[in-house]
C-alpha positions as CSV (number, residue, x, y, z in Angstrom):
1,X,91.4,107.1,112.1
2,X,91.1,103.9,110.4
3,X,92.7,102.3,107.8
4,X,90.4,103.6,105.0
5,X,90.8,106.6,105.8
6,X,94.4,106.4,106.3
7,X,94.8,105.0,102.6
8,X,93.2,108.2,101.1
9,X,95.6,110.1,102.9
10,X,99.0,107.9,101.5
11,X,96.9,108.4,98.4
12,X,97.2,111.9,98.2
13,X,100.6,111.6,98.8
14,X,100.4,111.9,102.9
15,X,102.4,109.6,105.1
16,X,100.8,107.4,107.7
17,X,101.8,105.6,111.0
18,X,99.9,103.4,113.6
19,X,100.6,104.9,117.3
20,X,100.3,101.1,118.1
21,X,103.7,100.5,116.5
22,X,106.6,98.9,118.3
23,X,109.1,101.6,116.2
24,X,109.5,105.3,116.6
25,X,109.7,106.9,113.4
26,X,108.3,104.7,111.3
27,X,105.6,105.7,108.5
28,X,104.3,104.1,105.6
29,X,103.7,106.2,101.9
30,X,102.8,105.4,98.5
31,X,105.9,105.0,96.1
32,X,105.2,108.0,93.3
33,X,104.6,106.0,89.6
34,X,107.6,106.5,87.5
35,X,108.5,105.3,84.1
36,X,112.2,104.5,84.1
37,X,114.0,104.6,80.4
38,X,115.9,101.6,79.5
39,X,119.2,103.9,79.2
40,X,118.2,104.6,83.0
41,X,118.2,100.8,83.6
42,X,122.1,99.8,83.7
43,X,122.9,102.7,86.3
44,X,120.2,101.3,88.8
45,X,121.9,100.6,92.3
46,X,118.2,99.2,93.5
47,X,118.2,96.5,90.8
48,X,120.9,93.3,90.6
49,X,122.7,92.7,87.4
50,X,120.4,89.5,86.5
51,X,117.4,92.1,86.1
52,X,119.2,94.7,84.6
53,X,120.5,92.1,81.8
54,X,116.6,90.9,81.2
55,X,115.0,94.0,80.9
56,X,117.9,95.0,78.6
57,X,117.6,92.0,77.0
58,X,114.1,92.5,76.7
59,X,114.5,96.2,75.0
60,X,116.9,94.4,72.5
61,X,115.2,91.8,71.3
62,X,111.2,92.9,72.3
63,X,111.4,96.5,70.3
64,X,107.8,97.3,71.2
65,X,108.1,100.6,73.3
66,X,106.5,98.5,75.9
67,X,109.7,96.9,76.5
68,X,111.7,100.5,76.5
69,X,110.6,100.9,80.0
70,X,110.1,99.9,83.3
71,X,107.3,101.1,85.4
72,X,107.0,101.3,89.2
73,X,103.3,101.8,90.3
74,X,100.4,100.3,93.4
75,X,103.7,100.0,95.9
76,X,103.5,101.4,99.7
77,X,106.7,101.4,101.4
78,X,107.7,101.6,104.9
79,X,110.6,103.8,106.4
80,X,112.2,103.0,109.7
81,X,113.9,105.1,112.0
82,X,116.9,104.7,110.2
83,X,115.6,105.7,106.4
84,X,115.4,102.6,105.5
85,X,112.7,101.9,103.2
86,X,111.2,98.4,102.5
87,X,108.1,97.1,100.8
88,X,104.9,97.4,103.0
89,X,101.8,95.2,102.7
90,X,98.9,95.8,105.8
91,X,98.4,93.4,108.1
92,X,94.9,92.1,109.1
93,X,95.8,93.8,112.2
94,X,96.8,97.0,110.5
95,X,93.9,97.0,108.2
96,X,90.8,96.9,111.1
97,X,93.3,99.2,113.4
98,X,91.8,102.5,114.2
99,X,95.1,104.4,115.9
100,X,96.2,105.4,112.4
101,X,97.8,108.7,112.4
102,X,98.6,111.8,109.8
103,X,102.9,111.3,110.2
104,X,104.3,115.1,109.7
């Protein structure tokens, strides 16, 4: 399939992979929005101190409920054989591809 296609699936919460791929196992998905409380914030492992301390900071100071909140949202992330999972952006390669596949 291509890529279009592809990105409805990840979408609707499917998982993706190009059979053109150098890695076995690998697969790209959509990272599900989430609102994260700011009392969620300092027990974080995926966020360094520095950030922690400004979005606090930010809660403190800003008092708007905008700021009691962080959002994750419009992410896709890639997992490798390993279960890592990093930050994924198409390539121009990847986007006119057409050996995308369902991964299951």
């Amino acid at each position: 399939m291509d890529f279009g296609e592809a990105l409805k699936i990840v979408k609707e919460g499917g998982m993706i992979y190009r059979t053109g791929w150098n890695g076995i196992g690998l697969f790209v998905f959509a990272q599900v929005p989430a609102i994260i409380g700011i009392d969620i914030i300092p027990k974080m492992q995926s966020l360094p101190k520095q950030v922690k301390d400004v979005f606090i900071n930010r809660a403190e100071y800003g008092k708007p409920a905008t700021f009691q909140s962080i959002a994750y949202k419009d992410q896709l992330a890639l997992v490798d054989a390993f279960n890592v999972i990093t930050g994924w952006s198409p390539s121009t390669a990847d986007a006119l591809a057409t050996d995308w596949k369902v991964y299951v």
